[in-house]
Structure formats: C-alpha cells, structure tokens
N, C-alpha and C positions, 0 to 999 in steps of 0.2 A: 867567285861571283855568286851572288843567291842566285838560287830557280827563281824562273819564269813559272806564274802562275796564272790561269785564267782567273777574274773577277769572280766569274760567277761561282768557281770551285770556292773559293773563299769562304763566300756569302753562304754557299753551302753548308759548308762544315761547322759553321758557329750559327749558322738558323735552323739546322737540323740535330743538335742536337741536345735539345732537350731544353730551349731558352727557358730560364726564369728558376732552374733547378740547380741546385749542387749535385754533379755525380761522384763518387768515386772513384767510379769505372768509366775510363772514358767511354764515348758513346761513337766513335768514331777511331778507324784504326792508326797508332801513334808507332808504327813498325820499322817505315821506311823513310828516306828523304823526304817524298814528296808527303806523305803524312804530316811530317814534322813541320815541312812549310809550309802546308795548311792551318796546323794548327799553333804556331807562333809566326816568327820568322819566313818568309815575305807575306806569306797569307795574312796574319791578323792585320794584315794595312790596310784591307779592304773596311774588314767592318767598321775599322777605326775610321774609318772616310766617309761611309756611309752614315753613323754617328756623328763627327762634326756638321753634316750636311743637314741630320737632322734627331737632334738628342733625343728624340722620343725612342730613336731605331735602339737605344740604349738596352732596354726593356726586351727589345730583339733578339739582340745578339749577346746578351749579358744576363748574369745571374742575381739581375738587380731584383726584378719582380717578382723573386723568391724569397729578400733577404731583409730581415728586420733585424736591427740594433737596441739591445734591452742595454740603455746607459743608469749608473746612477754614482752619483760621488759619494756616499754610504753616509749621509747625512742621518737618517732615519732609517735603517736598516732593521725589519722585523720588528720584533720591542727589545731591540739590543741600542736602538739610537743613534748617538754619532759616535758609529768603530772606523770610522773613513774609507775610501774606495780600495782598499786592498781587501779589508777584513769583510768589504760586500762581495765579494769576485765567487765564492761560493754560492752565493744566492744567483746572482747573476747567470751564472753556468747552469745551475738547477731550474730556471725559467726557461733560458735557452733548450732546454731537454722536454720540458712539456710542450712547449712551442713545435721544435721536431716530432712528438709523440702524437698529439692529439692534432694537428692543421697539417703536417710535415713541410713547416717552415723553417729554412735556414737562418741559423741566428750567429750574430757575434756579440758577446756579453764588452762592452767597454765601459773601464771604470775608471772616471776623470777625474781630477783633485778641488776643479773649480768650484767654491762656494758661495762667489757672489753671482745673482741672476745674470749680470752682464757676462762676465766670462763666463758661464755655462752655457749661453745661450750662445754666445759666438761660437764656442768649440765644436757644439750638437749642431751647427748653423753648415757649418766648413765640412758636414760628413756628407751630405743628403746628395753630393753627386754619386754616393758608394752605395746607399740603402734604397727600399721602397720603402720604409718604416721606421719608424722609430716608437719605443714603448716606455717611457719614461717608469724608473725602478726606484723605490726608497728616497726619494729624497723630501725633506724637510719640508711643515708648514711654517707661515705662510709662502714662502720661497716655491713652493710649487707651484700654485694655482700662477703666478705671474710670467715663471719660467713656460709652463707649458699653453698661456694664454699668448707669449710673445713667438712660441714656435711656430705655434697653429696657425699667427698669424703671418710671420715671414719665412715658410717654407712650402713646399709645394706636393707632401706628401704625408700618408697618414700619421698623426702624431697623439701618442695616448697615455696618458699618466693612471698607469694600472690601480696603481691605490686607491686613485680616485675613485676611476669610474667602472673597475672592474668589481668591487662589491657593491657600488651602487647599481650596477643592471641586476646583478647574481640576486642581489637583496630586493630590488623592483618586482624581478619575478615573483617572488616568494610570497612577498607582502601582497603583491593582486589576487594571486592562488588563496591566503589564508584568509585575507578578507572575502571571498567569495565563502569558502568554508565555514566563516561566520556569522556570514548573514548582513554585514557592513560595508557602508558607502563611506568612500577615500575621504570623501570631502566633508565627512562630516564626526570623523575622530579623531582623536586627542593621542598625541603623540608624545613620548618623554624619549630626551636624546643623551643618551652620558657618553659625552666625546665629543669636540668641536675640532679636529684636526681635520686633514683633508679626505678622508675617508667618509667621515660624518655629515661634513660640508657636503661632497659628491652626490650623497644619499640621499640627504634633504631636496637639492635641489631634483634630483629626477624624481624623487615622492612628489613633490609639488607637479612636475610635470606630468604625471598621472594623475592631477587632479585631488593632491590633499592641499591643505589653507595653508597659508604661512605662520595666524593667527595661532591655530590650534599645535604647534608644534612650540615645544619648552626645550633646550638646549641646555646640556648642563657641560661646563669645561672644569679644571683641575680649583678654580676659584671659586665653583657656583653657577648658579642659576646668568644666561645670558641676557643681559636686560639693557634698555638702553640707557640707564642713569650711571653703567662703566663708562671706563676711561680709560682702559687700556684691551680695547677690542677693535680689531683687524679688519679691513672692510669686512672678508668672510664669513667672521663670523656675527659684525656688527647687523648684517644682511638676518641674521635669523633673532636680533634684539627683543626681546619682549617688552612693552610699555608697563611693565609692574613691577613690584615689589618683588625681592628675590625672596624665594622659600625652600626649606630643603627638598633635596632628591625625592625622601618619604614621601613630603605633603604633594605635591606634584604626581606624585602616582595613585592618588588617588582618583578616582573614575576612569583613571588612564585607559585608554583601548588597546596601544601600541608602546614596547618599550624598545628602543632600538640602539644596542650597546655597543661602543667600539673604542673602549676604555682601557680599564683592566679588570680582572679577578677578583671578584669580591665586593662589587660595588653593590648588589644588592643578598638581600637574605629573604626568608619566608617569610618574614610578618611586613615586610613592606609589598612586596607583590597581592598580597592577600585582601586589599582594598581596592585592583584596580574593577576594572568593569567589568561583564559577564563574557566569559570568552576570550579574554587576554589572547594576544599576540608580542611572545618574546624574543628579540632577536638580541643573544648574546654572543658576540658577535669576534668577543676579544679571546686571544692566542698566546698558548695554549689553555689558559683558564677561564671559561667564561665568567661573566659581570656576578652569575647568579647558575650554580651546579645544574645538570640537568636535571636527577633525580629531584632536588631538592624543590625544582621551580612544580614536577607535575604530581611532588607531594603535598604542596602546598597548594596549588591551583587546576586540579583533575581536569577542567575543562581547558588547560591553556592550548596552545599550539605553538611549540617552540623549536626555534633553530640555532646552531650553534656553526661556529668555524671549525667545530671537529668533526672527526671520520667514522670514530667509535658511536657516533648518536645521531639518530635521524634526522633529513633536514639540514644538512652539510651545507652552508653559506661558503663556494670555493672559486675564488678566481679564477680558474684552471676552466668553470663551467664559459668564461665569457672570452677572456683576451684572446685565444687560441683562435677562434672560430668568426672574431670580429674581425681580427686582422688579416685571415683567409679569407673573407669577403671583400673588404677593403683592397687586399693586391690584385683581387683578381679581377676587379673592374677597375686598376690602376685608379683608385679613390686621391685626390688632392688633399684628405682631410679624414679625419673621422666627427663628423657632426652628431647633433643630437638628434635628427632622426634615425641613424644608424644605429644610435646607442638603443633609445627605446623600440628601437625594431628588434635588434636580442634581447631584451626584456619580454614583450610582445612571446618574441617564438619560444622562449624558454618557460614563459607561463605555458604554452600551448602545450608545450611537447610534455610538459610533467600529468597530463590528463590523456596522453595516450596510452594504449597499452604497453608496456615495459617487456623489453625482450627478456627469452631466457638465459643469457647470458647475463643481463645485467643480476637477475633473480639469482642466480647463481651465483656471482662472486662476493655478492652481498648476505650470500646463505639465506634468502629469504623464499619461500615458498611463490607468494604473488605480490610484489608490490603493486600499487596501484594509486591514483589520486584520493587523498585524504589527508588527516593532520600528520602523521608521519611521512606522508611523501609529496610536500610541496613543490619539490624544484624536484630535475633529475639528477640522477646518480653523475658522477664523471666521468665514468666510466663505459657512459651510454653511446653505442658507433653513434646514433641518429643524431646528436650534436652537430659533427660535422657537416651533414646533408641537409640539418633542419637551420641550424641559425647562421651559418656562412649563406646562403642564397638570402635569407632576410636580410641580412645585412646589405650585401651585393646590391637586391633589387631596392632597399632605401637610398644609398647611394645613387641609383641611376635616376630614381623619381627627386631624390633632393638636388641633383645638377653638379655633382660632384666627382662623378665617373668619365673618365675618359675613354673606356674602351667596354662597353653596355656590352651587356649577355644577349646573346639572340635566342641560343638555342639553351633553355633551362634545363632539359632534361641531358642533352648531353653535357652540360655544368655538373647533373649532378652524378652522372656518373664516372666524371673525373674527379669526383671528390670523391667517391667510394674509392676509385684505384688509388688514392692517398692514401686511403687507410691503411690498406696495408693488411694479409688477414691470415697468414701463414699457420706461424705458431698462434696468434689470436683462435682460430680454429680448435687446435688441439685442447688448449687450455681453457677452451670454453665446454668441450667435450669431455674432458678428465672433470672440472669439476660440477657438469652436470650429473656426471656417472656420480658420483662421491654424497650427491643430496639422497640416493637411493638405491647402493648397493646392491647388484643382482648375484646371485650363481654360477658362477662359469664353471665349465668343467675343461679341464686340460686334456686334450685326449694324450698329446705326447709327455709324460711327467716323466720321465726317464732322458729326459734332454736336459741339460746344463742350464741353456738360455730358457728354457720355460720354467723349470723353476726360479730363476732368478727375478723374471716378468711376473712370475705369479705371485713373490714375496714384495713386490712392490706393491702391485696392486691389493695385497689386503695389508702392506703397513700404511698405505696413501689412502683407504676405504675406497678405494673403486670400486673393487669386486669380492665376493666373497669366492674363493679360488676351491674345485674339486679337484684332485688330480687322477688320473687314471695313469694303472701302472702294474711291475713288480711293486709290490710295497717295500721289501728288501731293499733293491735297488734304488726307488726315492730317497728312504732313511738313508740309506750311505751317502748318498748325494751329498743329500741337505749337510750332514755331518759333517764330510770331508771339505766341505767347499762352505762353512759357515752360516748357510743361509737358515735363516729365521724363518721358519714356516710347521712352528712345533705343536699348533693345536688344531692344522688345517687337515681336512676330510680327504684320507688317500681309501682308493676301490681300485682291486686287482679284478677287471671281469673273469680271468681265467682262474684264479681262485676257489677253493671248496667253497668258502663264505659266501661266494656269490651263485651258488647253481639255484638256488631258488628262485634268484633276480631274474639269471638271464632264463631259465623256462619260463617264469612270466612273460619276462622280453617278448621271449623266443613265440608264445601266445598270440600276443598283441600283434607282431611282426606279419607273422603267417596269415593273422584275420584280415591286414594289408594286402600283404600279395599271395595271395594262395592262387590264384589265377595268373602271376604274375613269374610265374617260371621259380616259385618255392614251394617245396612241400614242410613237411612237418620239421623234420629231420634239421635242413638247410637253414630254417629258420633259425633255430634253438643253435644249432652251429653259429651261424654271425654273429652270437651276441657273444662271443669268444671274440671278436674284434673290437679294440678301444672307439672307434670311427660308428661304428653301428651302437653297442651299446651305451656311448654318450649320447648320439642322437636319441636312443630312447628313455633316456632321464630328462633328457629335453623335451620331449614329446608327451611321459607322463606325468611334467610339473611337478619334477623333484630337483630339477635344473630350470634355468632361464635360458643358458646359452652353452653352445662349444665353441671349441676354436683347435684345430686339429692341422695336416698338414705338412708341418715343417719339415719332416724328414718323410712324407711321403708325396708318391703321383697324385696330382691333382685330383686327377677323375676316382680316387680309390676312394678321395674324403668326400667330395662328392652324388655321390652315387647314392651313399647310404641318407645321406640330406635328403636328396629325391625320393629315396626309396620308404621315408620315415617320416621325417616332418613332411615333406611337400608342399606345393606350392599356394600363396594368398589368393584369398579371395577374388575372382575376376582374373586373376594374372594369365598371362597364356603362357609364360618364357620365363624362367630364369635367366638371370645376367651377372654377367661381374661389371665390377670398378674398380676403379683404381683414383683416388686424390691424389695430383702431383704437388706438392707443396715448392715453388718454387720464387724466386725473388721477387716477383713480379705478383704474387699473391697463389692461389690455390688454381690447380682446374684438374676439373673431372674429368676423366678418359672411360668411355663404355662404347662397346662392349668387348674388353678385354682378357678373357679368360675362358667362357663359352661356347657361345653363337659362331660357327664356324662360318655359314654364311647366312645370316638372317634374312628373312623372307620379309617383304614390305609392310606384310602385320606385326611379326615378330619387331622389326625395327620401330613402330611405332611402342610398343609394348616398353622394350628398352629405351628409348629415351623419355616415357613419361614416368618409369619408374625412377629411372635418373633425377630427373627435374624434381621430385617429387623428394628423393634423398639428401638434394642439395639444399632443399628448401630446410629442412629436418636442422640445417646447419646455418639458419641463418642468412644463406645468400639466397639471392636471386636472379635464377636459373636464366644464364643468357647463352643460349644453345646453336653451333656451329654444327650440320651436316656434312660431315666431309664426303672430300670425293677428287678425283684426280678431274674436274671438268668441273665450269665456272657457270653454273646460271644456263644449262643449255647449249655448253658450247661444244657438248659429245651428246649424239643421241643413242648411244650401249645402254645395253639395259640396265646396268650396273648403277651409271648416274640417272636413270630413270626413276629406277627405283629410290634412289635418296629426294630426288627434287618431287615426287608422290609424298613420301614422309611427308616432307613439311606443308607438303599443300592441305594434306589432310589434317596436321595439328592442328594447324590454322585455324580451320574447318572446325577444328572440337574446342579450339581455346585459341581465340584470337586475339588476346592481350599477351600469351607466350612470346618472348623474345627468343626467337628461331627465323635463321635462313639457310639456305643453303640451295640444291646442292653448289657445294665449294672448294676449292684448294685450301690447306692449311695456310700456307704464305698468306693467303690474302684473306682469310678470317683474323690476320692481325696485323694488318698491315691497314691502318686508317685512309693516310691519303691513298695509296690504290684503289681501295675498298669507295672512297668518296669520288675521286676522278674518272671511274667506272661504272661503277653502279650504285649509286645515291643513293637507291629506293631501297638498299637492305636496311633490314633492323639492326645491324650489329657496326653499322655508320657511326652511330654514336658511342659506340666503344667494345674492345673486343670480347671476343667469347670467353665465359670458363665451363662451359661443360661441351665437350666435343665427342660426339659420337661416331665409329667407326662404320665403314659400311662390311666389315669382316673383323674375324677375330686375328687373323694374321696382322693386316692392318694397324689395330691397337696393339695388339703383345708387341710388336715391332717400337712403334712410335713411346712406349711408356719407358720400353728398356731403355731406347736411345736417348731420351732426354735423362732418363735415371742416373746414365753412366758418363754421359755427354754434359749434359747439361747444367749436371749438378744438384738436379732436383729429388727430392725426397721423396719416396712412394710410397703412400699407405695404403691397404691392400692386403689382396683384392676383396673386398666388400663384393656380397652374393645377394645379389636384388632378387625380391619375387619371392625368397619361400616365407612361410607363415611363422616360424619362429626365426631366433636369429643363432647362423651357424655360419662363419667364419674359416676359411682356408688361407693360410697363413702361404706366404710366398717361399720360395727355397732361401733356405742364406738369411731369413729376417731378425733383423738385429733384438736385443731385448726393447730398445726402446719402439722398437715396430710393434711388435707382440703387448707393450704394453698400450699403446694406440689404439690397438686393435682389440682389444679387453674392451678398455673405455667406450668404444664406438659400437663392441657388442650390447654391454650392460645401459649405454643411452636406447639403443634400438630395442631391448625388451622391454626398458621401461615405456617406450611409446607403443609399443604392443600391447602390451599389458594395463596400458591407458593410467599408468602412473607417472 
C-alpha cells in the first residue's frame, strides 16, 4: 500500500523547490521512502490536484515558466535553405545553449516535418500545455509571417519568430544610435533594402515604427525593385510596393542615406556606394559574407558607419543581443504574447545601453583599450553582463504597461538582482581577470622557483602573456627543473639572492631596508642579512620598481611571507589594517570571505577598515558588494560584546555610505536563507537577495568556514588576497594547485596594474 502523505508536505516539496527552473540536482532530499513519495508517487497527487483546480498553479509547481521550445521544420535553415528538420537539429541545439548561456533558460530544440501552415500550426498548437514559450526557428517565407500570425493569435503564451524580429530589434537599435551619430531624422531618409524575406520584412516594419516613411523606403528581392505594377508579390512584401518604375539596385542608391542588406554576398561594390548621401549608414547584414566587404565599404566611403552580422568587425548585428533577454522578460511576468511594445522596448534599452560606459571586461575580451559610443560602437557587445539586467526588465515593464503580463513585478530591484544570480559568475570572474591581466603584462617575481608547481604556473603565465614571470632561486636547481620536467621557460629572468652575483643588490637591499627600520629592532648587520631570504628580497624588487608584484608562501608559514610585506612594502594610504581574503567560487556564483588569514580578533575600527577594503576589491571585479556581518546573534538578539561590535560596524558604514548593501549583525543560515530572512526581518538590505561578501567577526571564524566549504562544499578557493598594503604581494595558501598559483598571478598583475593606474 503507498504512504500516507500530508497535503501540505506535498505542496512543499514541488513549491519549494526552485519552481519555474530545471535542476540537476535535486533540491530536496530523494534518500528515503518518504522522499521518494513526496517526490513522485503518492506525493505528486497533490500538486497535480491543485493544477487541475487551477492551471495557472502550473507555473507553481512546474518547470513550465522556465522552459521555451525553439521549433523549426528546417525549411529555411541559415542560408543552407530547405536541409529539413533533421539537418536543422544542430542549429536548434546551438540556440537552445545561448538561450541557457546568456537568460539561463531551459530550452528543448523540436524539430517537426510539417510544411504546410495548417499542420505546423496544430503541432506547435498541441505543445503550449508543456512550454512558457515558443521561439519559432528557420522556417520559410512567406509561410512564416502566417504561421506565427496564427500562433500569436490562438495561443496564450509568448510566441516569436527569431528571424523576424530578432534582427529587427538588434538592427532598430543600431540604426536610432547611427542616425543620431549622423546628424539625421528617421523620417526623413531614403532607405535601400536588398532582401524581401522575413527578415527584411521584420525590419522595415519596426523602422517604420520608429518613425521612418513607408514612401522613402525601396525594396529590392531576387527579381528587382518591389513596385506595385508586379504580380507575383506576397501580401509582405506587396505592403512595402513602390508606385514607380523599377530601376537598378545602383540607380536607387543614389542619395541613399541607409542601405540595409540581408541578401547575400556581393550585392554591392565600391562605385555603387560611392554616390550615396553624406554619411552613409550600411548595414550588411548577410552571413557569412556581407552585401558589400567591410574594408571595402570604409575605403570607399571614410565617413560611412557600418555594421555587419560578423564578429571579426565592429558593429556586430546578432540575434543573441535580443531573443535571450526578450524571452526572460516575457516568462517572468508570465507575458500571454510578445507584442510590439515589447519588441521596441529592447530596441529602446539596447540603443540606451550601447551609450553607457562599457565594462572592463567587455573591453577586454574584445582586446579593446576603451570602447565607447561612436561609429564603431553602435549596439553593445554580446557579451556585455548589463543585457540581462538592462533589456529583460524593459521588456518585463512593456508587457505589464501593454496589459499583457499576468503576474506584474512589484519589486524591480529585487527582479534585478535575481537576474544577476542568473548570470552566473564563477569562472566568468577568473577569465575576466586572466584576460585583463594579459592587455598589460606585469612582473611577478616567484619567491618559491625551486617548487615544481610554480614553475609550471609560471610557464603558463608568460606562454598565455599574463605575467612576465622573475624567479627566485638556486639557479642550478631551477635549470634542472625546468630540464627534467620539460617545461618551457628558457629566456625567463632567474636571481639566486644568495649568490655572489647578487651581493651588490642585496647591500643595496640591505641599505634601503635598514633606512626602514633601523628603529625597528634592525641594525646594519640584520638588514644586509635578510636580503639572503627570497620573501625579503623579492619584496624589495617590488618596493624598488624593478618588480610589480610577488607571490611567495607555498612551502612556507604564513606569517614568515608576511612579515617581510609589512616590514618593506607597507601599508596604503589611509589604511589602518591589513587583511586577507579569500574568493569562494562556488555553484551558486562567487563570495568573498574576510577576514581570513590575519586579524585575529579585530577591533570595531579594524573591522570597518576590512570590510571596506573588501567592498572596495570586489568592486575591482565587477560585482557589487552585497556585504553580510556575521555573527552567532540575529539583529540584537545577544547583547556580548562580540555581536555588539558587528551590529556598531554596520551602523557606522551606514553612516559613511548609505547606498552600501550591508546588514547584519547576523547568522550565516539566515544571510541566505530569503523567506526567513523576509518573515523576520523585512527591513534588511539583503531581503532582496543574498550576500556575497561575508565578513568574519575573527580570523578563527573565517579560516574555519573557508576550509569547510572548500572541502565540504566543493567550492574552489582563491586566495588568500592581502588587502591594505601599497603594492601587491600575494601569499599563496599550503597545497595550491598550479591552477591556483596561476589565478593568483593574474589577480596580482590586475592589482599592479590598478596601482600603477594602468
């Protein structure tokens, strides 16, 4: 006989975890019986009851309001044409993966044989109790525009023919940005169109919607000029007819303002672009070869302003910048539709966003110094996080003002920071960090080069340009290394301090050192002796700007590498406290732990000290510091002095920056635990979603919690990062793998270069 279940266990298990997501792991435990009968067998009766009672509860208890269907029968696939729906199942699958990447929607790619509009449209009709979406893929004009005119209108969730309307918003944007660059009002230039398919169509019509004429726009298809004296034109395109005489593509471009291609390869050359109007706007559009080269268009036309559907050349026309980000607004206010105010709402926010300033990551994977609004940078990169955050809420807040939303955002700012924990920012971190390092090479010096794994980290780092690598050592000793063990590192800068060759250095050193601390418990002697250690005399190649950075440790006590930091470089400007840190990289995304290696028991200035330096270093990476004081006591509910002093901290952040997302004092449980955190105490800041920078009120405290999740958890530790001194010097943790050590390069050579104000 099955268990007896309560209801409401039921209801539990499938509303708590994680509705509207695919997990892979479940989110609830599947160990026991009664597990098992919560989550199939007798349990899933409930929700299913609850659902027939009322199908909206779908969305509840289901992974529907996650989950979009890119269909296509492979009518029109790419500019491959009709291969049929097998031969599309790769493009299919390739959508579905930018879909997960960039919105983290779950997709299923189906690919159906049906080619006339009726059976397509039944098939895709019979799914919409399985989906929140549907994204129509490759299929054939005119057969499109009817198919996905007939969905929109009998079904009851968003449905969107990418082709269409996905380079018509991408192209929307571009074309408002370039005409403003120009100098030019929509509604009063001349347009030339080579392409009348559903793409072109799309275009047209949202260009008109921003306000260009119907008049001023010339069409050109596979026969010619679109005019109304044919007779074999489609309503779609009979819709953009010209009352004249057809003339060639040539004569029509000239005084042209706008050419907008989405043809093929070769449609146009340099002596036809060469007569249109001053300031040309090209948009070649077609894949992989556009209409008209790129070189070719700004040899022949210096002032144009042109974009292409390629990656290699500025100006990237890519689907990828719209559908992702539409249809993550659209599920998340349970949209019935995607309308045309939605549409040009991500037109709208993706002109906006290509005029802000451009992070440095995006700068970086594009090898570009400063990108910035102008003729090379109309639209934004793909690759930019702020998509997700900037054109899913426009979209979202269109839908709820056009009446099409059934379940309205209240709260916008915690929308948008559940759209950051989409993102997702792990390894995005590192690899935004290796190739900032990589645009401007620093100096490391290796204090340990006589260890296996640091030269192997160090040959990485100068075959990848991260760093340019010192090593400190026997020199003997290195060479055989490197020898024995393969590694490539045959023109890199090895210094034995103990060495004859170096006694002139380190009496220098030994100079400089003493002029430090000769009050400081060294006399002459002592001095000139430490610089016989790798730990003291790479700090002072660091110190006299013959180094950028060290990174020392691995086989030694902390406090021995330590010390000499203090005792040489010392501490920034204003700082009171050196700190450590530690990044946990974990499933769930990054979060910072301080002060973990230090501060044994930091004093309520000292803790202010450490967590704005913190705040300060996360920011350095792009996020935004949402900072958790821990403490074994909730808001006041221990009056030790212990949580006295954490719940002081943040009264006084507060005090000095009250836009800071910080609260505490708090328990770790409940810094991440939402509904508690809400059913409790509403008024914290971290209400709207959890911490990732968590500061300790001790250094037992963190050394403790970093290991346990390290080891436990599963989470990655890079580390420990030393806040607060003036240059940057690096203690590498016992046991750190090469790919630690090379992390930790990268994260030194970013921090000189923001020192060094490069």
């Amino acid at each position: 006989m099955a268990q007896l279940i309560r209801k409401e266990d039921a209801l539990e298990y499938h509303e708590k975890g994680r509705p509207g997501k695919i997990e892979v792991v479940p989110t609830k435990e599947t160990k026991t019986q009664r597990d098992l009968a919560l989550a199939y067998s007798p349990g899933v009766a409930e929700p299913c009851l609850e659902i027939h009672k009322n199908p909206e509860d779908v969305y509840r208890y289901t992974a529907k309001g996650n989950l979009v269907a890119v269909i296509s029968n492979g009518t029109a696939v790419l500019g491959l044409g009709d291969i049929g729906p097998e031969a599309s199942k790769p493009v299919m699958e390739g959508k579905g993966l930018l879909f997960k990447i960039f919105a983290d929607i779950d997709v299923f790619d189906i690919e159906i044989s049906p080619k006339t509009i009726d059976e397509f449209v039944t098939v895709v009709k019979a799914l919409e109790p399985t989906f929140g979406g549907i994204n129509l893929e490759d299929i054939a004009a005119p057969e499109c525009f009817e198919i996905e005119r007939r969905l929109k209108e009998e079904m009851n969730i968003p449905i969107m023919h990418d082709d269409q309307h996905g380079t018509a918003i991408i192209s929307g944007a571009a074309l408002l940005n370039a005409l403003e660059l120009v100098g030019k009002d929509i509604s009063k230039v001349k347009f030339v169109i080579s392409g009348a398919g559903a793409s072109a169509v799309s275009c047209c019509k949202i260009y008109l919607a921003l306000g260009a004429r119907l008049e001023n726009m010339f069409m050109y298809d596979s026969k010619g000029l679109v005019t109304t004296s044919r007779d074999d034109l489609d309503p779609y395109k009979a819709y953009f007819a010209q009352d004249t005489a057809s003339i060639p593509l040539a004569d029509a471009l000239v005084g042209a303002d706008i050419f907008i291609g989405l043809s093929k390869g070769g449609v146009l050359n340099k002596e036809m672009i060469k007569p249109m109007a001053d300031k040309p706007i090209i948009f070649a559009l077609a894949n992989p070869d556009p209409e008209i080269p790129y070189n070719d268009a700004l040899e022949a036309r210096p002032d144009v302003i042109m974009a292409t559907g390629r990656s290699d050349y500025p100006n990237q026309v890519n689907n990828v910048l719209g559908f992702p980000f539409i249809f993550r607004g659209a599920l998340d206010v349970r949209a019935t539709g995607i309308n045309e105010e939605m549409k040009l709402a991500a037109v709208k926010a993706l002109a906006t966003l290509a005029k802000e300033p451009v992070p440095d990551m995006v700068n970086v994977a594009y090898n570009e110094k400063s990108l910035h609004f102008g003729p090379t940078y109309i639209i934004p990169k793909p690759i930019d996080p702020r998509l997700l955050t900037t054109v899913s809420p426009a979209v979202a807040k269109a839908a709820i003002e056009s009446g099409v939303a059934r379940k309205p955002i209240e709260d916008w700012d915690a929308y948008e920071n559940e759209l950051y924990r989409r993102l997702g920012s792990d390894d995005n971190i590192l690899r935004f960090v290796i190739n900032k390092a990589k645009q401007n090479p620093k100096r490391v010096v290796f204090a340990e080069a006589e260890n296996l794994k640091v030269l192997k980290a160090a040959q990485i780092a100068n075959d990848e340009g991260i760093a340019i690598p010192i090593l400190l050592g026997n020199e003997r000793r290195i060479k055989h290394l490197i020898e024995h063990n393969g590694i490539q590192l045959k023109d890199v800068t090895i210094i034995d301090p103990r060495s004859d060759d170096q006694h002139a250095r380190r009496q220098e050193y030994g100079k400089l050192f003493f002029e430090k601390r000769k009050r400081r418990g060294y006399n002459v002697y002592e001095a000139k002796k430490a610089m016989r250690d790798r730990s003291y005399f790479g700090c002072m190649m660091v110190e006299t700007n013959e180094a950028d950075a060290l990174l020392s440790g691995l086989t030694r006590q902390y406090p021995n590498t330590l010390r000499p930091a203090l005792e040489i470089i010392g501490m920034g400007e204003g700082i009171k406290r050196v700190a450590g840190m530690y990044m946990m990289l974990t499933k769930k995304g990054p979060l910072f732990f301080a002060d973990t290696t230090v501060n044994f028991n930091p004093t309520e200035e000292e803790l202010i000290d450490i967590t704005l330096q913190t705040a300060k270093v996360v920011e350095h990476f792009n996020i935004k510091p949402r900072i958790a004081m821990l403490s074994y006591s909730n808001f006041g509910s221990s009056a030790s002095p212990e949580a006295i002093v954490s719940r002081n901290v943040v009264a006084r952040i507060k005090e000095m920056y009250p836009d800071m997302v910080i609260d505490g004092e708090m328990q770790a449980g409940l810094a991440f635990n939402k509904d508690l955190l809400s059913e409790n105490y509403p008024f914290s800041d971290l209400v709207t979603g959890p911490p990732n920078v968590l500061i300790f009120p001790n250094l037992a405290a963190g050394n403790i919690a970093y290991h346990l999740l390290q080891e436990l958890g599963g989470a990655e530790a890079v580390g420990p990062m030393l806040l607060g001194l003036r240059k940057p010097v690096h203690v590498l943790q016992l046991g750190s793998t090469v790919r630690q050590i090379v992390n930790m390069v990268a994260i030194s050579v970013v921090e000189a270069q923001v020192k060094s104000g490069h």
